[in-house]
N, C-alpha and C positions, 0 to 999 in steps of 0.2 A: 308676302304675307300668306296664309293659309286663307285660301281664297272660300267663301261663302259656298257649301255645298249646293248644286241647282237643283231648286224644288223641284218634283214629279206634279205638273199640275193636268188634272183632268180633266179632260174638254167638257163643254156643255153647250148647248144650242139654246140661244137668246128668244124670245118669243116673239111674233111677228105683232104690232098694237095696232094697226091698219094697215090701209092702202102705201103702198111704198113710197107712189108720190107727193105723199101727206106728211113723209114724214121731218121734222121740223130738224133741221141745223142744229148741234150743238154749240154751244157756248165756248169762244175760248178762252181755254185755262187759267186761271188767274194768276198772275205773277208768285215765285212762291216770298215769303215774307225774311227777312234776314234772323240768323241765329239771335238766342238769346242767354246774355253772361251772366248766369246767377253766380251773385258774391258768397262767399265760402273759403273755406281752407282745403286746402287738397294735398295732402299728407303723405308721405313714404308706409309703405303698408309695415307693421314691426314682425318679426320674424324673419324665417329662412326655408330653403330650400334642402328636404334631408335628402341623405349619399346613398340613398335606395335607388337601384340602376331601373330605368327604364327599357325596354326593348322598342322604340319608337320607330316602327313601319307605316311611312305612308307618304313615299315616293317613290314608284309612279302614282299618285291619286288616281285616274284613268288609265287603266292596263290597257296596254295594245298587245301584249305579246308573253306569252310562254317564261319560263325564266325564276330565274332568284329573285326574289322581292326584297328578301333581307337574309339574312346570315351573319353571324359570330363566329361560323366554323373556325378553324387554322386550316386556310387553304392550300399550306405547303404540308402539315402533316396530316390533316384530312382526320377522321375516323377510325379506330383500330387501325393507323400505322399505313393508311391509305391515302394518296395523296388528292386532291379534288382536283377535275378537271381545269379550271381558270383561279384560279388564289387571287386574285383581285376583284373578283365578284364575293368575299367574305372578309369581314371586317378585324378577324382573331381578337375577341373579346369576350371568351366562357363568363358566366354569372354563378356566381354560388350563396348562398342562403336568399335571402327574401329579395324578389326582383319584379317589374311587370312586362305583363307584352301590352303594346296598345296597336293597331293595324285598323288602318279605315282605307278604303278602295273602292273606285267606282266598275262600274263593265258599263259601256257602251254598245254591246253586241255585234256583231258579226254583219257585214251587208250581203255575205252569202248564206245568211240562213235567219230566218224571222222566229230557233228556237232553241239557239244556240247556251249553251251553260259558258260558263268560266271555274274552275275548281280553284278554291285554295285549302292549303294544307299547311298546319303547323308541323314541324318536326325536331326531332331534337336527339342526343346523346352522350354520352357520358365525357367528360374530358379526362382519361383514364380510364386505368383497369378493373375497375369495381363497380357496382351498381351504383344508380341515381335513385334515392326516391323523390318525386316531384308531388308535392301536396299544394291541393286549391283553395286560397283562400275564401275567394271573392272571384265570380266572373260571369260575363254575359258576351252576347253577341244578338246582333237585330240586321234586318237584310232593311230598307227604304221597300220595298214593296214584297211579298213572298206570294209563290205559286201553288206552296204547298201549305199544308194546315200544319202540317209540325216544325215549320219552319217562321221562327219568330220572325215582327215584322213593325215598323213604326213609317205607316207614310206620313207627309210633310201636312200633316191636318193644317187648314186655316183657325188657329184656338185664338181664344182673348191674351191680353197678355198678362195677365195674374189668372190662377185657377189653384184652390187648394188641392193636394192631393189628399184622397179619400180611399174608401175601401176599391172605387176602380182607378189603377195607374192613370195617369195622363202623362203622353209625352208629343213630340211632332219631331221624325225624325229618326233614322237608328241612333246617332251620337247622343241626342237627349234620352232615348231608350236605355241605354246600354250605361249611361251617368247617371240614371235617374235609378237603376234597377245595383250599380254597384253603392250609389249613394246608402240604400239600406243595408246593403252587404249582404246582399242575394247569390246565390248562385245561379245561372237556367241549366234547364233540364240535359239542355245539348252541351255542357261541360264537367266532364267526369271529373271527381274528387279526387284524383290524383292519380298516378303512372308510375309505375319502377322502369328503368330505363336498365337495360340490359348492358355492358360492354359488349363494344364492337361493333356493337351492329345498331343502323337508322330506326328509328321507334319513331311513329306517327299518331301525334295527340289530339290532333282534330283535322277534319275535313268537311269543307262548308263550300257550298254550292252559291254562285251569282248567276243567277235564273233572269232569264229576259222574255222569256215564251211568255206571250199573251200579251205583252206591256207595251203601250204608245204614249213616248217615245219607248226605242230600246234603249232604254236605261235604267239601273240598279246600283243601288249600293249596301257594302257592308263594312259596319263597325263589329269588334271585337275590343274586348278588355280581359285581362287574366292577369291578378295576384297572384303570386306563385311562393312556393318555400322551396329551395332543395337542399337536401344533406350531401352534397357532392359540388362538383364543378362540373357544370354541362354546355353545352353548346346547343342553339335555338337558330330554325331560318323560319322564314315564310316561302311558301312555290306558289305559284301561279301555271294551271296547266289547262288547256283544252280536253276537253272529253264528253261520254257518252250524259245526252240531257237529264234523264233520272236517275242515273247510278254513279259515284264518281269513277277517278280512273284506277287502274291497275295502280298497288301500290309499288310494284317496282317502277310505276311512271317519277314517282316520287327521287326515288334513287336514282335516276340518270339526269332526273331536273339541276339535282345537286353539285351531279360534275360537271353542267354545264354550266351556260354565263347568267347573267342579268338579263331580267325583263326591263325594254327602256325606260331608264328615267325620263323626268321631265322638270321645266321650269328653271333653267338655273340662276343661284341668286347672282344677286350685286356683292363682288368683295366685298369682304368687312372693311371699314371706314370709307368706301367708297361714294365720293359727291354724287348728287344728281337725284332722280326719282330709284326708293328702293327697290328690290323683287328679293323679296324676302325666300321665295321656292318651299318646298313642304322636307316633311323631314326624312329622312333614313339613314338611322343612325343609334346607338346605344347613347343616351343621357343620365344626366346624375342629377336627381332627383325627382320625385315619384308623389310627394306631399310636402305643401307650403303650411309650418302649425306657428301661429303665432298669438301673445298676448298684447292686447290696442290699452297703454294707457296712458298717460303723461308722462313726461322724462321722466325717470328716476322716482316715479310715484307707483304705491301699488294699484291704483285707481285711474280710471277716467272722468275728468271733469264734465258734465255735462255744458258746463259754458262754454264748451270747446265748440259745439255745435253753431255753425251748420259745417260740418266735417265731413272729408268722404278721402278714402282711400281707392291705389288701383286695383284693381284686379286682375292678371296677367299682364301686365305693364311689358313694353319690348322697344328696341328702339327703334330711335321716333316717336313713339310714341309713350312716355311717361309720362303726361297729362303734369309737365312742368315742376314733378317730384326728383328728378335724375335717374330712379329707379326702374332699371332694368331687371323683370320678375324669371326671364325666361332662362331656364335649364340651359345648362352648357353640355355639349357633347363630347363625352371621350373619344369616340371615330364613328366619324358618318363619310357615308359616299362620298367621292371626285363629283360633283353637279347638284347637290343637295342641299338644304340648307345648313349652315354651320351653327346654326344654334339653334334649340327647341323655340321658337318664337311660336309665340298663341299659348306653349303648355297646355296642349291638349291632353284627357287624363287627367293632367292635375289634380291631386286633392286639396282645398283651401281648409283650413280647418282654425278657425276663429276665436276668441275669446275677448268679452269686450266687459270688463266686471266697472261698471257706470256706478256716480255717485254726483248727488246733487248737493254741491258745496255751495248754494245758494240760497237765500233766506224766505224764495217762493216758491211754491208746485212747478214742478216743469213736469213738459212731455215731450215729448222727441218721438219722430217718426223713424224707420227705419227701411231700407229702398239698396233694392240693386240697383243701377243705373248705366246707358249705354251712353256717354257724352260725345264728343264728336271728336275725331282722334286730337291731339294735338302736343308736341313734344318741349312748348311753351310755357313759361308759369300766368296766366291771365287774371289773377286773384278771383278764379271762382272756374266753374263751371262752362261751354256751353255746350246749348240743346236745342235743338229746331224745332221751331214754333209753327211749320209745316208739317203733316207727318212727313215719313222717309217712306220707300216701298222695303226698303233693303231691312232682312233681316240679320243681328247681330248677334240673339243670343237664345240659344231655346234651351234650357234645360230647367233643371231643379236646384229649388234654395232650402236646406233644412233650418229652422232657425228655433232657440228654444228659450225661452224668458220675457217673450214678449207680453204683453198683455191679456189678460186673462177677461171673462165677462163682467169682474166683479172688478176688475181696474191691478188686481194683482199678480204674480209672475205666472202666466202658462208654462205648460208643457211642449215637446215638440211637436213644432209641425213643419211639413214641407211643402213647398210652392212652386209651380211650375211657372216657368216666366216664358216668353215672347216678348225679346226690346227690339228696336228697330232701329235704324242711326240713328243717334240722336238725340235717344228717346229717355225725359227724365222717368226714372223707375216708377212704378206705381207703389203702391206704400204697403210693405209687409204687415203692419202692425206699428202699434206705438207702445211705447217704456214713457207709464207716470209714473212720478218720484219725488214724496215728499222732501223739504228741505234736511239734509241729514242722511237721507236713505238712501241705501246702496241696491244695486240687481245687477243679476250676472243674466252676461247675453251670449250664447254659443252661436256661429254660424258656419255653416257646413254646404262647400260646394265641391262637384266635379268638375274641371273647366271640360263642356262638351265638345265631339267633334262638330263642325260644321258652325262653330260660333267664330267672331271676328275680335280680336281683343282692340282695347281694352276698356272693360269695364269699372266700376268702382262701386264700393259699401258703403253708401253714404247715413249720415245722422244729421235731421233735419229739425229743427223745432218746430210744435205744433202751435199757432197762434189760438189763446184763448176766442169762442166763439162766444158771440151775444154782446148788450150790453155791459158796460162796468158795474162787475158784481155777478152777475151773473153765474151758475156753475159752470167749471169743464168743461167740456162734453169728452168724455173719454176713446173717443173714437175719430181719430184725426182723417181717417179712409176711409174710401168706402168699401165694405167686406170681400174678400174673395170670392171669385165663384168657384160652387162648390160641383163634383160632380155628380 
């Protein structure tokens, strides 16, 4: 599986409360208490995976070494008619119109120098004899800690795990950064609107530095994401190079990176169908699809019943893990590495993009809450849910949820808002908001996610009934949560 990014945490110095001798034993820990199987329906998600090719870089997760990260060249006819040094370090798979890159990597720095960089470089060109234009839809890049001010940056904050987003971003993380900043369909500043690609010759579209100077431990990491369009067929690698700490390297470092081999992979999985405990490994590889868009209603109905509730779907489903639906959510790969994983498992990048148009065919008020949720893996059907009634330490999922139709002040449909979440294993969602719905009345509910790097799948959208509060008789109370925080 795509193993949980390791937080950067920051040392601090505990305070001294007396005399040393004095000071009293701690207690030990209390047994932790057994999971808990909330009853529920747990659903195949409806929808599909579109043929929009991914460019999914991100094995080796931890670079030790110099090298190809990734490539599509043709490494038998190379570039203008030139052959590349190793043809087995490039996977010969050009992309033409709308594609994405996704690249996330750590650097562990150097034990011979406490200020050592790591460079990578995108590159790219033409497959043929004519120009490429390459136009940016959408892209971002965030480093886990930056040295420099113009160098974006999301360390692993300790946040709550609901927080609205407001006029200042929240994120904990590059991969929640860089999900949460393409979620609105931002560009940053460090990604130019687009490139003509010359024939013949290596064009380089970005260069992003993994800086370790100043940082205890040395370690760093970065995410990258880039929607892309081209009017041509082009070929795409990732480099990985050593060089000077402030400036990157010679771009002819670039072009000799390319005839040579691979930077070491790492992790290799378990065959596919293979017994035993999985290792799913990380990916490097081109995939086929890029957004999950579906509509949640009843068979053959144009609507969701709200008596369907308590209902939750997966979210990145993979196997082993489809929480007892069958449904396997993860991208297949047209050709990934020899040692790599063979299929996008996690769907990192991924866009979920939602549609849930709810109708109360019931003869009372309902409400229904509405909740991302991290359950506890399981590839079983259990007639429900479970969730640890311990917390967990382990984090599963940090990013952003756009969600639009929820509840408004006055009990009727809002507008969009987005929410940054922190779950933990385990951990039932906290509550986005609630959808009341008289008997008869219908409301459309959009929701909209990137699945981030450094999250652990799989999650689920669950729909939960709100139990009326007070006495019989009593009203409502329109508000099944308690508020976000805001910041």
């Amino acid at each position: 599986m795509n193993a949980v990014f390791p937080a950067l945490v920051l040392p601090c110095l505990a305070a001294l409360a007396g005399p040393l001798l004095a000071q009293p034993q701690p207690a030990p820990a209390a047994a932790p208490t057994p999971p808990l199987l909330r009853p529920g329906t747990v659903a195949p998600l409806p929808g599909r995976l579109d043929v929009v090719p991914m460019l999914n870089d991100n094995n080796p997760e931890v670079i030790k070494g110099p090298g190809i990260l990734f490539s599509t060249f043709d490494g038998q006819r190379g570039y203008a008619g030139r052959p590349l040094g190793e043809p087995s370090a490039h996977l010969n798979t050009a992309v033409h119109g709308p594609f994405e890159l996704f690249s996330h990597h750590i650097y562990a720095g150097s034990p011979e120098s406490l200020d050592s960089t790591l460079w990578l470089a995108v590159v790219a060109a033409p497959r043929g004899n004519a120009p490429v234009k390459l136009r940016t839809v959408a892209g971002s890049t965030a480093l886990s800690q930056s040295v420099n001010p113009d160098q974006p940056s999301a360390p692993f904050l300790p946040l709550p795990a609901l927080m609205e987003q407001g006029s200042t971003p929240i994120w904990a993380g590059p991969g929640s950064r860089v999900a949460t900043e393409l979620l609105a369909r931002q560009r940053s500043p460090l990604v130019p609107e687009g490139w003509t690609l010359p024939p013949g010759q290596l064009s380089t579209l970005m260069v992003l530095p993994l800086p370790v100077r100043g940082l205890d431990p040395l370690l760093n990491g970065l995410n990258l994401q880039l929607r892309l369009n081209s009017d041509g067929p082009v070929d795409v690698a990732t480099l990985a190079a050593f060089g000077p700490v402030d400036r990157p390297p010679d771009p002819a470092v670039w072009q000799r990176l390319l005839q040579g081999g691979l930077s070491p992979k790492e992790h290799s999985p378990s065959p596919r169908g293979a017994s035993g405990p999985m290792i799913y490994s990380r990916v490097s590889g081109v995939q086929e699809g890029s957004a999950w868009v579906g509509r949640i209603t009843d068979p053959g109905q144009p609507t969701l019943s709200v008596s369907r509730a308590p209902i939750s779907w997966p979210i990145a489903s993979l196997e082993r893990g489809t929480l007892g639906t069958g449904q396997v959510q993860t991208a297949p790969l047209r050709a990934f590495y020899p040692g790599t994983a063979w299929a996008a498992h996690g769907n990192y990048g991924v866009t979920y993009d939602l549609s849930l148009p709810l109708r109360n065919d019931t003869p009372r008020p309902v409400q229904l809450a509405l909740a991302l949720e991290s359950p506890i893996k399981s590839d079983q059907a259990l007639g429900g849910l479970r969730f640890n009634t311990t917390p967990a330490r382990a984090v599963m999922f940090r990013g952003t949820v756009e969600v639009s139709g929820l509840d408004n002040a006055a009990g009727g449909p809002g507008g969009r808002r987005r929410f940054h979440l922190v779950l933990r294993a385990g951990q039932e969602g906290p509550r986005l908001g609630t959808v009341s719905l008289r008997p008869g009345q219908e409301r459309q509910l959009r929701v909209r996610l990137i699945y981030p790097a450094d999250a652990t799948p799989p999650q689920v959208l669950s729909l939960i009934p709100v139990p009326p509060e007070g006495p019989p008789g009593a009203a409502v109370k329109q508000s099944g949560a308690p508020p976000a925080t805001s910041p």
